[in-house]
Backbone as CSV, one residue per row, in Angstrom:
resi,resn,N_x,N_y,N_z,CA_x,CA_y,CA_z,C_x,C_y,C_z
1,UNK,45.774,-8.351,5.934,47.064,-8.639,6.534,48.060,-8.916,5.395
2,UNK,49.085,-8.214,5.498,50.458,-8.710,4.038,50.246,-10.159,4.019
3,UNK,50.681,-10.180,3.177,51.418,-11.876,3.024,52.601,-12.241,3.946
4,UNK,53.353,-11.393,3.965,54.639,-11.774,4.443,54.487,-11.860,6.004
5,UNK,53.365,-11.202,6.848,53.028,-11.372,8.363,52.652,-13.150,8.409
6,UNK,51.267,-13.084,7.058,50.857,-14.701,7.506,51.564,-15.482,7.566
7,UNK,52.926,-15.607,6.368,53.727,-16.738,5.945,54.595,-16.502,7.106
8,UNK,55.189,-15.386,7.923,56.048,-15.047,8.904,55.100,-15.769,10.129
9,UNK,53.726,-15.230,10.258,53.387,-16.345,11.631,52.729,-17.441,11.182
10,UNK,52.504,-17.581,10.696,52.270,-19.191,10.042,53.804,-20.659,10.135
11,UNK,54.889,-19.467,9.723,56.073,-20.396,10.070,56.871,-20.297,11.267
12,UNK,56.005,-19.621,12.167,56.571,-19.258,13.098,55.782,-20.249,14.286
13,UNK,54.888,-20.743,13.926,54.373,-21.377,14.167,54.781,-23.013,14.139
14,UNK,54.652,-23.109,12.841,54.995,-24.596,12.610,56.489,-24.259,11.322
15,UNK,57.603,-24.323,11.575,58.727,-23.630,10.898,59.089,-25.152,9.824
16,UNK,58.118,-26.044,9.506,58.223,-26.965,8.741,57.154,-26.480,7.641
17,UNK,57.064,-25.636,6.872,55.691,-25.746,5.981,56.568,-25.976,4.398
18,UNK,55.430,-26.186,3.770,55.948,-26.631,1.908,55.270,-25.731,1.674
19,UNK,55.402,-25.398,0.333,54.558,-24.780,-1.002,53.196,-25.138,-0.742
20,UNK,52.871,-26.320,-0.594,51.489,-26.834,-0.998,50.654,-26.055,0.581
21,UNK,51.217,-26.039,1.627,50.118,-25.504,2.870,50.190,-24.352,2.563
22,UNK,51.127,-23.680,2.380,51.440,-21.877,2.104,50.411,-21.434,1.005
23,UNK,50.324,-21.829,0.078,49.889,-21.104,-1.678,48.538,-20.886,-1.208
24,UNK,47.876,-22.176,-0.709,46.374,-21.705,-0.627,46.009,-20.756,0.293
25,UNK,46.991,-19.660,0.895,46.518,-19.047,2.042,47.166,-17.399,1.624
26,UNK,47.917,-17.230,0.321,48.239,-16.232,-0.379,47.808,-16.125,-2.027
27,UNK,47.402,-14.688,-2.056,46.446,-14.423,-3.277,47.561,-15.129,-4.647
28,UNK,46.399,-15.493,-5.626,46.966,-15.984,-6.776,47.906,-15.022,-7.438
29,UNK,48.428,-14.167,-6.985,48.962,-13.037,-8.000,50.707,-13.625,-6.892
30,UNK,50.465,-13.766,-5.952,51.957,-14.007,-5.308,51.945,-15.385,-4.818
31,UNK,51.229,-16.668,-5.156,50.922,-17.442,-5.230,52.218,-17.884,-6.656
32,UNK,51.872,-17.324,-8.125,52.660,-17.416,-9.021,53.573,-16.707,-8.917
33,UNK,54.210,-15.600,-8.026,55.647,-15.376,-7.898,56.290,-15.817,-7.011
34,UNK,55.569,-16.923,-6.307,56.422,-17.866,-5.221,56.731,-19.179,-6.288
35,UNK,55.739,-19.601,-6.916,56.448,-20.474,-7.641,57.003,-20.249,-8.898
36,UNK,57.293,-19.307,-9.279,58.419,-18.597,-10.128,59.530,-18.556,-9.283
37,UNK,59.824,-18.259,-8.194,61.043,-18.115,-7.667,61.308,-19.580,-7.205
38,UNK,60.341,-20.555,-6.421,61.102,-21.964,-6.060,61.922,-22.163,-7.348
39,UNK,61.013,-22.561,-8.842,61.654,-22.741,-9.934,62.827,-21.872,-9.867
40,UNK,63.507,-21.118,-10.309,64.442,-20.019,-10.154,65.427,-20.342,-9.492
41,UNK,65.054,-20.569,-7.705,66.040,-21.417,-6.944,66.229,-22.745,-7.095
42,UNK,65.525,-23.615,-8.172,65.845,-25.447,-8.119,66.830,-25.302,-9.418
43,UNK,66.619,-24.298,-10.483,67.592,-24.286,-11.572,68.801,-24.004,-11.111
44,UNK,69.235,-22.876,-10.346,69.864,-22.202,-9.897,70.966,-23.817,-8.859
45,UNK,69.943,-24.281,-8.240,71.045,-25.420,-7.380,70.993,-26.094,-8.397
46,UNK,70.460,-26.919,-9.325,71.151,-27.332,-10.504,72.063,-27.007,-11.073
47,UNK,72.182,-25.817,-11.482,73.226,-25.186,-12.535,74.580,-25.310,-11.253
48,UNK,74.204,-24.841,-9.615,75.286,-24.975,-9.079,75.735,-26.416,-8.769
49,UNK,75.143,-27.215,-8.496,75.554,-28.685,-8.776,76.398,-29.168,-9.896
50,UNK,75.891,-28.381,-11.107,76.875,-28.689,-12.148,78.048,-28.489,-12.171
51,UNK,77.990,-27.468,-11.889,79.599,-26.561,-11.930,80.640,-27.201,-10.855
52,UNK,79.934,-27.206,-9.723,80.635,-28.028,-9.016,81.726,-29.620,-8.897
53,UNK,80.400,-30.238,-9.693,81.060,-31.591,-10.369,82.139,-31.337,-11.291
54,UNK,81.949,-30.388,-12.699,83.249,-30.081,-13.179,84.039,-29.496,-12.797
55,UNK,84.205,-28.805,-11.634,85.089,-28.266,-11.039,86.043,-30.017,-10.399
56,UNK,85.107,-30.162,-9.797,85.484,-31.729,-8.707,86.365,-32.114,-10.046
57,UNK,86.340,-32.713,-11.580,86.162,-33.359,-12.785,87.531,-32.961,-12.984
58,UNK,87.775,-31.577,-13.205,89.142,-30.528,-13.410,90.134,-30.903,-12.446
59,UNK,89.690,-30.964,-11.354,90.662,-31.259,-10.341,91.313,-32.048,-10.443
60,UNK,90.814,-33.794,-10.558,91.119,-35.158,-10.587,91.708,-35.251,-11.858
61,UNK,91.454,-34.396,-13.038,92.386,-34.898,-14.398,93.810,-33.950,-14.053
62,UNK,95.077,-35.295,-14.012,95.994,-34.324,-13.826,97.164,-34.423,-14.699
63,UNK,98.172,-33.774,-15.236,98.908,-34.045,-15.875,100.239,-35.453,-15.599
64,UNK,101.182,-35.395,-16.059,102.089,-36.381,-15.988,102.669,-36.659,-14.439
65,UNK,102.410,-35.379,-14.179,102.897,-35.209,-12.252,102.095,-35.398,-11.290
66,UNK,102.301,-36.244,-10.224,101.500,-36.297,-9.070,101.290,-34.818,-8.520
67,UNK,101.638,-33.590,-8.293,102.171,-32.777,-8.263,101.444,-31.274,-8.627
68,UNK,101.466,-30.754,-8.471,101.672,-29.006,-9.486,102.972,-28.451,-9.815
69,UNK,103.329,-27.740,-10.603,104.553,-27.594,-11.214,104.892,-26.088,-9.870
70,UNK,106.091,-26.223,-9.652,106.738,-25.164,-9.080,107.284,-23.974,-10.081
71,UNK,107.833,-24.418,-11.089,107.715,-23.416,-12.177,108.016,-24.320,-13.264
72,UNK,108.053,-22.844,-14.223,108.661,-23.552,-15.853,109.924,-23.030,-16.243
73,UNK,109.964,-24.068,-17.175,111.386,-23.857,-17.646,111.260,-23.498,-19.138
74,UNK,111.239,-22.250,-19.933,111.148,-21.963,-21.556,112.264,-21.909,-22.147
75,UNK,111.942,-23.021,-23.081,113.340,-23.474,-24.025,113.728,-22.406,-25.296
76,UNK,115.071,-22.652,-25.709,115.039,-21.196,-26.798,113.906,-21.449,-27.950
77,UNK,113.418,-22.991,-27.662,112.110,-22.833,-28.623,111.028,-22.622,-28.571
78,UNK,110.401,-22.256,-27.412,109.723,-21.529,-26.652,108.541,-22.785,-25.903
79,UNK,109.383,-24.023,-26.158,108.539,-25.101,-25.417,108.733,-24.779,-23.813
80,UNK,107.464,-25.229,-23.148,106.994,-25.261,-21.673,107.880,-26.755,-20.751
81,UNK,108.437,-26.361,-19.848,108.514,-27.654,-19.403,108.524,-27.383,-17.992
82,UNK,107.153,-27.901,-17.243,106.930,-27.898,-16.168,108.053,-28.988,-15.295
83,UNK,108.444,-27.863,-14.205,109.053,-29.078,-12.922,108.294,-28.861,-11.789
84,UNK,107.988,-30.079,-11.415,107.510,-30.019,-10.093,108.192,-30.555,-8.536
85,UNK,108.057,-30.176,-7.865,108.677,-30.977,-6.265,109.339,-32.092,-6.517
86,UNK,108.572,-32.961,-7.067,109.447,-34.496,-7.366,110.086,-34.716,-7.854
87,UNK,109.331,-33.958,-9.352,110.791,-34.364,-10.360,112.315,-33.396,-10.327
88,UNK,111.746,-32.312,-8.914,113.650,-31.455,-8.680,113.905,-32.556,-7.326
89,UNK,112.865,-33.436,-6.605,113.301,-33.661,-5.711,114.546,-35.318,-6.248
90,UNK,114.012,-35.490,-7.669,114.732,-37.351,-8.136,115.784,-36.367,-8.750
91,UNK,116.262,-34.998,-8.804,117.983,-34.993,-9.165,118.336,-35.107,-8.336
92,UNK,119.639,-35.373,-8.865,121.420,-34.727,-7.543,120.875,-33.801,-6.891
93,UNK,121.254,-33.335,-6.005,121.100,-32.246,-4.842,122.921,-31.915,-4.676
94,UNK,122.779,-30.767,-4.040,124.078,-30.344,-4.147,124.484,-29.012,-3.161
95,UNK,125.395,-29.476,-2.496,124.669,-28.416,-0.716,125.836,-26.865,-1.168
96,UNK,125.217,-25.914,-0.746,126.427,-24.619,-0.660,126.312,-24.011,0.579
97,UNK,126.903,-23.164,1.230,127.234,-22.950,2.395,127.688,-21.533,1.979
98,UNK,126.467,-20.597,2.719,126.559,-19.110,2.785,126.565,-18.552,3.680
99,UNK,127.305,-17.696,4.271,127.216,-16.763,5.486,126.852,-18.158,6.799
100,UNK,127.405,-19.033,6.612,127.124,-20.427,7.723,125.975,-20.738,7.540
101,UNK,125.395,-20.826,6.248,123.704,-21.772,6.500,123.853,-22.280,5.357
102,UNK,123.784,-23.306,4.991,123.545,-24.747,3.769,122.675,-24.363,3.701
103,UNK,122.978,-24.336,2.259,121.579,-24.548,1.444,121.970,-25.429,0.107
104,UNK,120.466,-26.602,0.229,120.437,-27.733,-0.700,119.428,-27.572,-1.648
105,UNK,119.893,-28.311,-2.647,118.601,-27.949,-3.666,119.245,-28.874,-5.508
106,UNK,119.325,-29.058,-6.552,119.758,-29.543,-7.377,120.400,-28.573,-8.294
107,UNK,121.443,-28.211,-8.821,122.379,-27.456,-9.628,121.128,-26.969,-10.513
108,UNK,121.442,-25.890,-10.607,120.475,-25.294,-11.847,121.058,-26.058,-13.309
109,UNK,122.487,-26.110,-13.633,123.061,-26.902,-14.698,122.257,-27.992,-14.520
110,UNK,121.693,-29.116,-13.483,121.264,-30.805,-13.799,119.562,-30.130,-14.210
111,UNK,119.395,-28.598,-13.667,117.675,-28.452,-13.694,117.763,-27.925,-15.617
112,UNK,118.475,-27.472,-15.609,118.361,-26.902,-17.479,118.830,-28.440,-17.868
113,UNK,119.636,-29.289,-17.202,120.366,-30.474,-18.482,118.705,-31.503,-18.494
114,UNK,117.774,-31.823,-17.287,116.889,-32.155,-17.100,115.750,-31.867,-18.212
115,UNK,115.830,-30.559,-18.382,114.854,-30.000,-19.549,115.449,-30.020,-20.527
116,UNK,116.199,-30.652,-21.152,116.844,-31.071,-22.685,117.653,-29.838,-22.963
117,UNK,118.650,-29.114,-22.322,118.738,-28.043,-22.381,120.780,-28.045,-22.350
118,UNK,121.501,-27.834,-23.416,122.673,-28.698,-23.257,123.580,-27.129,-23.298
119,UNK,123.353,-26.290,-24.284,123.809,-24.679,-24.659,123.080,-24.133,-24.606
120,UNK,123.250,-22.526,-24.403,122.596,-21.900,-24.060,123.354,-20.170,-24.076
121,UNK,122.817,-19.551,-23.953,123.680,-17.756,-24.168,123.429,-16.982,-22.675
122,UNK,121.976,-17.566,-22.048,121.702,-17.020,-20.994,120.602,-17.414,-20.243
123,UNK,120.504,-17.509,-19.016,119.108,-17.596,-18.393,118.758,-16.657,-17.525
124,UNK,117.253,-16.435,-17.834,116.568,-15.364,-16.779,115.833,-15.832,-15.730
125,UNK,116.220,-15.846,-14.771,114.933,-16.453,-13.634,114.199,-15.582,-13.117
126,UNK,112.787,-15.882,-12.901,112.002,-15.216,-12.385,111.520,-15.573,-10.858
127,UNK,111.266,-14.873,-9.991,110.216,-14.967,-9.229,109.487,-13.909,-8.613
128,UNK,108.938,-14.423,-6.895,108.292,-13.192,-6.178,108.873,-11.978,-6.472
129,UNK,110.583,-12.230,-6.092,111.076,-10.946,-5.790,111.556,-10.157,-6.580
130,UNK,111.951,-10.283,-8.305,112.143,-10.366,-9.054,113.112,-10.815,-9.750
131,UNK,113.868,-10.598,-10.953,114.733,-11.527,-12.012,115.998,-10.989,-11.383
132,UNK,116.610,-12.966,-12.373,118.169,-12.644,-12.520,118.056,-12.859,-13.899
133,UNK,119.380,-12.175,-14.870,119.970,-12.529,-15.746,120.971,-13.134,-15.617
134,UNK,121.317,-14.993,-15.844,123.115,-15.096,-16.032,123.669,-15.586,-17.237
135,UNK,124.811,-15.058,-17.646,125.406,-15.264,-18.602,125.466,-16.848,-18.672
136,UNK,125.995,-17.745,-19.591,126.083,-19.355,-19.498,127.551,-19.406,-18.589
137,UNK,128.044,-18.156,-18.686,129.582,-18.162,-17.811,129.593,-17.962,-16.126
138,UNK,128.600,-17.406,-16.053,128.185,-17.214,-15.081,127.186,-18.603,-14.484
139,UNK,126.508,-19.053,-14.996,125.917,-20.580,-14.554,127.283,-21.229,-14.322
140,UNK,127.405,-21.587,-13.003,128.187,-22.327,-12.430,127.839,-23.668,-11.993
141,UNK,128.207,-24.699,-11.545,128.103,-25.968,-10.573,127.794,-25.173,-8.954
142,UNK,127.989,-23.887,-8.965,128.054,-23.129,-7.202,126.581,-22.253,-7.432
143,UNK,125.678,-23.027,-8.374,124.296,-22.241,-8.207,123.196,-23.212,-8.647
144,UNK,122.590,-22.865,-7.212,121.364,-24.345,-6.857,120.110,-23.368,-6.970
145,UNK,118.964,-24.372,-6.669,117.947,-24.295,-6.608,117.357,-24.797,-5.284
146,UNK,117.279,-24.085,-4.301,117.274,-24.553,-2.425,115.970,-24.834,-2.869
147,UNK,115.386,-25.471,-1.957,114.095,-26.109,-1.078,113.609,-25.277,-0.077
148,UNK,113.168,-24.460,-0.227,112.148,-23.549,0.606,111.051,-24.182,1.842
149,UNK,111.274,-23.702,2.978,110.174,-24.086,3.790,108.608,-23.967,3.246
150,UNK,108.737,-23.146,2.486,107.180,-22.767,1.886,106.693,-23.853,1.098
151,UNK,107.592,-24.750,0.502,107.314,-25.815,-0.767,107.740,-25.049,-1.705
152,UNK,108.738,-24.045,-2.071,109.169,-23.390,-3.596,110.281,-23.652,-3.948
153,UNK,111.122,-22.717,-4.618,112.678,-22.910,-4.257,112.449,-21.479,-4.916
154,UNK,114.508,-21.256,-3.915,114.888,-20.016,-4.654,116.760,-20.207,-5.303
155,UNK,116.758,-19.545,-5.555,118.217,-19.146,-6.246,119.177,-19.072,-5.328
156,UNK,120.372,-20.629,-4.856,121.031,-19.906,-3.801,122.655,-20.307,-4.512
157,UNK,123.467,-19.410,-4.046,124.569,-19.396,-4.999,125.569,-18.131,-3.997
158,UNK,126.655,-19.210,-4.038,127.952,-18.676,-3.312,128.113,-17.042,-4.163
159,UNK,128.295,-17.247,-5.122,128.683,-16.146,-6.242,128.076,-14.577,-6.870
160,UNK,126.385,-15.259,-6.064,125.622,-14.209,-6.053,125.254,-13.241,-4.699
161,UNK,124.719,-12.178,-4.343,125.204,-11.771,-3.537,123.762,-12.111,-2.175
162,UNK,123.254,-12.553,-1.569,122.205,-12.842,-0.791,121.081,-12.096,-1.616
163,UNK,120.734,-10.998,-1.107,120.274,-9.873,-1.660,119.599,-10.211,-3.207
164,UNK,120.801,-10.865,-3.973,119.994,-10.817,-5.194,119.790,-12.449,-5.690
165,UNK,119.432,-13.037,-4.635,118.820,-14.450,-4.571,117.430,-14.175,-5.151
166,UNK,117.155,-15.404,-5.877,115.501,-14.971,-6.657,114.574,-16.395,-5.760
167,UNK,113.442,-15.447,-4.917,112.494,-16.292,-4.261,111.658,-16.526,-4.828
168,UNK,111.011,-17.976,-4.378,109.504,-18.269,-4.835,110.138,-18.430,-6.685
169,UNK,110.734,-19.392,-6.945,110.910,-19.112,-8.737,109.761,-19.795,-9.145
170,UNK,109.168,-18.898,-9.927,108.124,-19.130,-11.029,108.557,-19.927,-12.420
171,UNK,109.421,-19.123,-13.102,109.893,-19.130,-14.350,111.263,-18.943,-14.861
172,UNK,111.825,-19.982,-15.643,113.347,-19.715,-15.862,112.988,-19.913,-17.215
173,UNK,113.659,-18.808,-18.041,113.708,-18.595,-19.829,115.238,-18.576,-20.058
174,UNK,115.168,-19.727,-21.274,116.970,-20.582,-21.567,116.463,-19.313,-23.004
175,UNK,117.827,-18.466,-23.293,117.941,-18.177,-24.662,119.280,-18.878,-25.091
């Protein structure tokens, strides 16, 4: 009879068995490739136990923000400066009114003056939908950074045209 019938009605039987009732009732040759494989599977949940915990480990170490960063901001020196929800939610806010719908969010001027950011030649914003370029003449006091239902922000600004509003911003680069 295979092995795999006995161990199949054997646990079909009593669907509680160990290693130790099973082995003596299959030849020594698959006897040692059953316990080659338990071993195999106890390393295996070890190694996944591990990973797990440093994963758990990664999670809980977090930077300066309660938070995840909504995007960055790259300085003309090519330093990183993460903003997140909170820290756009502790500026000024500053409402504009397009086609009859407000939209609030903090001046992109207080979000670059925020990141140590005083002159400048131009900024590119990025997001989902893709970039703007604006001149520093073009950065106005009439161009925010709205609050998105999603938790993001996008680019909202009397001056720009709907259409070329930038969603979901990832990344704004100050040259």
């Amino acid at each position: 009879m295979p092995v795999t019938s006995v161990i199949f009605k054997l646990t079909k039987q009593n669907p509680i068995l160990s290693a130790q009732s099973i082995l003596p009732m299959i030849s020594p040759v698959y006897s040692l490739k059953f316990i080659s494989l338990l071993t195999w599977l106890a390393l295996f949940s070890i190694l996944l136990a591990g990973c797990s915990a440093a994963i758990q480990t990664a999670q809980t170490v977090s930077t300066d923000e309660s938070s995840p960063a909504l995007f960055q901001v790259i300085t003309q020196t090519g330093t990183s400066i993460p903003f997140t929800a909170d820290k756009l939610k502790n500026l000024p806010t500053a409402q504009v009114t397009v086609q009859g719908k407000v939209e609030e969010g903090p001046k992109l001027l207080e979000v670059l003056q925020a990141a140590g950011i005083e002159d400048f030649k131009q900024v590119t914003i990025s997001g989902s939908n893709g970039e703007i370029t604006l001149s520093q003449q073009q950065v106005t006091e009439q161009i925010i950074l709205d609050f998105t239902n999603r938790g993001t922000v996008k680019l909202a600004a009397v001056d720009i045209p709907k259409e070329g509003w930038i969603k979901d911003i990832s990344l704004i680069e100050v040259e």
